[in-house]
C-alpha positions as CSV (number, residue, x, y, z in Angstrom):
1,X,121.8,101.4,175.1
2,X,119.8,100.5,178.6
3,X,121.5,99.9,181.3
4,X,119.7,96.8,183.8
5,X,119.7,97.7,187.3
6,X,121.3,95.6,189.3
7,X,121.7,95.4,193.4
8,X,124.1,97.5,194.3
9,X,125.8,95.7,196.6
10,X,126.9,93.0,194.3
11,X,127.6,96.3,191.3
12,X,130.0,97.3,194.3
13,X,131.7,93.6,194.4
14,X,132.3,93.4,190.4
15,X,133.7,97.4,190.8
16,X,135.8,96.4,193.3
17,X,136.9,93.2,191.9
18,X,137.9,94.8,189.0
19,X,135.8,93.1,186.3
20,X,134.9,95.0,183.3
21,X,131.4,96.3,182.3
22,X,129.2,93.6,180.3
23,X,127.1,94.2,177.6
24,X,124.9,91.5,176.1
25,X,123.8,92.4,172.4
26,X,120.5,90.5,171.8
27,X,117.5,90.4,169.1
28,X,113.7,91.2,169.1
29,X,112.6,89.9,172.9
30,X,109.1,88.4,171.3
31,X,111.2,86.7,168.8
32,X,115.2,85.5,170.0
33,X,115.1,82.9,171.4
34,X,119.2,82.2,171.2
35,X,119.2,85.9,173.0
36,X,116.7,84.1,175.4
37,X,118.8,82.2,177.1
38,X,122.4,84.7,178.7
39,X,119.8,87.3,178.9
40,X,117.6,85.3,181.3
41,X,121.1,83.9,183.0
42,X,122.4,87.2,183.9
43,X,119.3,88.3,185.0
44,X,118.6,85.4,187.4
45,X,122.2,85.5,188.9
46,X,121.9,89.3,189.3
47,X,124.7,89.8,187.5
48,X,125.1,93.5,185.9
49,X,125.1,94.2,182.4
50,X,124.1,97.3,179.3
51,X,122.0,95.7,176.8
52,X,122.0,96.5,173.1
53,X,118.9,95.5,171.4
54,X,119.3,95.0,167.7
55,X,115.7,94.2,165.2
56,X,115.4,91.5,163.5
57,X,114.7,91.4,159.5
58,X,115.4,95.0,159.2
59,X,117.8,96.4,156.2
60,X,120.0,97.3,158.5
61,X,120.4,94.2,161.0
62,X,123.4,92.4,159.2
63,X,125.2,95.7,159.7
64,X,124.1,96.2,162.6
65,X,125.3,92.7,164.3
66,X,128.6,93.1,162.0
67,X,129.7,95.9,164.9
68,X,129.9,93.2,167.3
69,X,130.1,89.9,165.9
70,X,131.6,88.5,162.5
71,X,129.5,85.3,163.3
72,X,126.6,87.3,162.1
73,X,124.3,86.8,164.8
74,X,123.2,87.2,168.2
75,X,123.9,87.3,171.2
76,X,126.8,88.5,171.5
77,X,128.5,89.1,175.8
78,X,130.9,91.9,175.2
79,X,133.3,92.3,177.9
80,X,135.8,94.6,177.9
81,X,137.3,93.9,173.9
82,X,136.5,89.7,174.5
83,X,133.2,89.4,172.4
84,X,131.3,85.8,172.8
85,X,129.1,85.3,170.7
86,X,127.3,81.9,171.3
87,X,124.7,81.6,173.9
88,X,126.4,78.2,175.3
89,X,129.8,79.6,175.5
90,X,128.5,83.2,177.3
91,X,126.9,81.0,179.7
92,X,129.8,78.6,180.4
93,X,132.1,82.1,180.7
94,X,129.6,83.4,183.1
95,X,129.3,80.2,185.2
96,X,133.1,80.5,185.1
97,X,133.5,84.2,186.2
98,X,131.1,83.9,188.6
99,X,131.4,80.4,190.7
100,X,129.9,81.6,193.2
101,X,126.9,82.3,191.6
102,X,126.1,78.4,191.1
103,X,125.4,78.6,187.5
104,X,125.8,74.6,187.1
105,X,124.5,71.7,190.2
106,X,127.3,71.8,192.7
107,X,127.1,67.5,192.5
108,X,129.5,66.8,189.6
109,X,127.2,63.6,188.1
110,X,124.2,66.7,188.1
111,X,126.5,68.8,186.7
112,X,127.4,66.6,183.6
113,X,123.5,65.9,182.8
114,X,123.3,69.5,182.6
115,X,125.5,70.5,180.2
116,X,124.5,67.5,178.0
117,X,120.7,68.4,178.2
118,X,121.9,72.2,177.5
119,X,124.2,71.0,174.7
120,X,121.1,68.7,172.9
121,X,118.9,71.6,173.5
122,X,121.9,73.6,171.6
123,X,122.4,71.7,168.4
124,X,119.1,69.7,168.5
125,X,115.6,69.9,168.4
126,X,115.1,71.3,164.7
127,X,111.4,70.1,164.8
128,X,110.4,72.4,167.2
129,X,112.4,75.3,165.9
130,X,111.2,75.2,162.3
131,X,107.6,73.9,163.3
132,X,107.1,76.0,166.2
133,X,109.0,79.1,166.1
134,X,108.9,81.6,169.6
135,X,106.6,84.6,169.4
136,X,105.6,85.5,173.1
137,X,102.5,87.3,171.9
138,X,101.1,84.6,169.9
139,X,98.8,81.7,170.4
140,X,98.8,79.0,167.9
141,X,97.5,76.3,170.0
142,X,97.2,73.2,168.3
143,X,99.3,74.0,165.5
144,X,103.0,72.9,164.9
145,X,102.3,69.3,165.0
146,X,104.8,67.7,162.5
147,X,106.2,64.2,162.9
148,X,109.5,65.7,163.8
149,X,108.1,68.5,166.4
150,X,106.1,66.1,167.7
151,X,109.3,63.7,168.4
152,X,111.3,66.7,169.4
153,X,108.2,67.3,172.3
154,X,108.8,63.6,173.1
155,X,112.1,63.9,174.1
156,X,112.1,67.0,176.0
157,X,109.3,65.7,178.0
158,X,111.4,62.7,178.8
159,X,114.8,65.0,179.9
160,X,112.5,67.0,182.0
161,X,111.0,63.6,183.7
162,X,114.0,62.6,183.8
163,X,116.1,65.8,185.2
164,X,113.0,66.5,188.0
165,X,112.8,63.1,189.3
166,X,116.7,62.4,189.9
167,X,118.2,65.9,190.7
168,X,115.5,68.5,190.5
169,X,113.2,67.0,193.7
170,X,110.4,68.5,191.4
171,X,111.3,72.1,191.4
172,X,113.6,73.3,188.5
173,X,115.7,70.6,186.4
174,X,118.6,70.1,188.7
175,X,116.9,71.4,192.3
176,X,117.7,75.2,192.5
177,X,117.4,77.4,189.1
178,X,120.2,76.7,186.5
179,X,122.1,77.6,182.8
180,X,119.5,74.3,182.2
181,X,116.5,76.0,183.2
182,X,117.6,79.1,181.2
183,X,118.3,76.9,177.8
184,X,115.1,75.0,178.1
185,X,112.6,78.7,179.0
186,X,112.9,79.4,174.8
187,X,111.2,76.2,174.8
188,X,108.7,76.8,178.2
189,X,107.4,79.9,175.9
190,X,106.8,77.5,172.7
191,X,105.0,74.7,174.5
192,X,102.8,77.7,175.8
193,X,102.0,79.2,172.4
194,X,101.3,76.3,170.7
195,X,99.3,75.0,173.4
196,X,101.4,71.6,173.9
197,X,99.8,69.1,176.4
198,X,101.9,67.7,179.1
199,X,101.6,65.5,181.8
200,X,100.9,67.5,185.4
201,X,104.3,67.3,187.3
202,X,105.7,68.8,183.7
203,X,103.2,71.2,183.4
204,X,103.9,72.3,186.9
205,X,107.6,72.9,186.1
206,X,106.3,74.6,182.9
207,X,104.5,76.9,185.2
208,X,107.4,77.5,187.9
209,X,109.8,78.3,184.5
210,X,107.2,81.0,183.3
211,X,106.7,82.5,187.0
212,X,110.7,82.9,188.0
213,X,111.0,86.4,187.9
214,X,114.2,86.8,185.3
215,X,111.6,84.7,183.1
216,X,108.6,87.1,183.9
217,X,110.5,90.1,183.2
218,X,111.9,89.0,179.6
219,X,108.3,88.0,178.8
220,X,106.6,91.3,180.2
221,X,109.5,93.5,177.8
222,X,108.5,91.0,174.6
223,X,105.2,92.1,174.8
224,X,106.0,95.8,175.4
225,X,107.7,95.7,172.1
226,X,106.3,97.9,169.3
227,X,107.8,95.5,166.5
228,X,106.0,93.2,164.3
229,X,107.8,90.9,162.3
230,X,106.1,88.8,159.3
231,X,108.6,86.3,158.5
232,X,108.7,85.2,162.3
233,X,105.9,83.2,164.4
């Protein structure tokens, strides 16, 4: 199990508060992109947590998850003997354990585009997933291009234009980083490897996604990783 450092001062807080330990169980960090997105949320809001890392497509991996989840899959927040195990519903926990953290757009009319961009990016967008699935160390640029990817890239272009333009005053989706930004970074590391053209002000939030360090560092550990898996990318 690692544990992620976290600054003590706010370790201190949680101690004192008397909230339990968190550990997020997540896949392969080249290849989850569900894992992806509470992984990159905790990280941001500096919220600590002990990470269990199961592999992907391994004999073992439906045993494995079984321990912590009877849904089969990951990720899975484990806190205290609550486990969550859907990335939307660790998220909306978190945002709710932590309000101070400012998860969600303070502005409630922000806050409601948010969660339905995050909950279209949840159950949508099967294009992209079957066409153009995440492997951080790949580069398949070019490739991908079906008719239902290339809708799928339509309309996340247009929820980004429209996100920046009326809440996000061109920085990240809704002003300051959010759960949003955190949903849609699976798909930030897609449009990279596949080598998707956008037009500059989205390029320019692609770019601000990829550089924001909770981003950086999940990227940085997906390509330390020793594992190579042949029915992914």
């Amino acid at each position: 199990m690692q544990t992620t450092q976290r600054d003590a001062t706010l370790s201190e807080v949680l101690k004192n508060a008397g909230k339990p330990a968190m550990t997020l169980v997540i896949g392969n960090k080249n290849y989850s992109s569900w894992s992806m997105r509470p992984w990159v949320v905790l990280k941001a809001f500096g919220i600590p947590f002990n990470e269990v890392r199961i592999l992907l497509d391994q004999p073992t991996t439906a045993t494995d998850i079984a321990r912590y989840s009877a849904a089969g899959k990951v990720p899975v927040l484990m806190v205290g003997d609550l486990h969550i195990w859907d990335s939307l519903a660790i998220c909306e926990y978190l945002a709710e354990q932590f309000p101070e953290a400012g998860m969600w757009p303070k502005d409630s009319a922000a806050r409601a585009i948010a969660r339905s961009v995050c909950a279209e990016m949840h159950s949508g967008f099967a294009g992209i997933r079957s066409a153009m699935s995440m492997d951080i160390r790949a580069s398949h640029p070019g490739q991908g291009r079906t008719p239902q990817s290339q809708g799928d890239i339509g309309r996340i272009s247009e929820i980004w234009e429209n996100c920046l333009s009326e809440f996000g005053h061109h920085r990240f989706l809704f002003g300051d980083f959010s759960i949003a930004d955190a949903f849609f970074a699976p798909v930030v590391m897609r449009f990279r490897i596949f080598g998707v053209s956008l037009a500059p002000a989205l390029q320019a939030y692609v770019e601000r996604v990829q550089a924001h360090p909770a981003v950086a560092q999940w990227v940085r550990e997906a390509i330390d990783e020793p594992e190579v898996l042949p029915n992914h990318g």
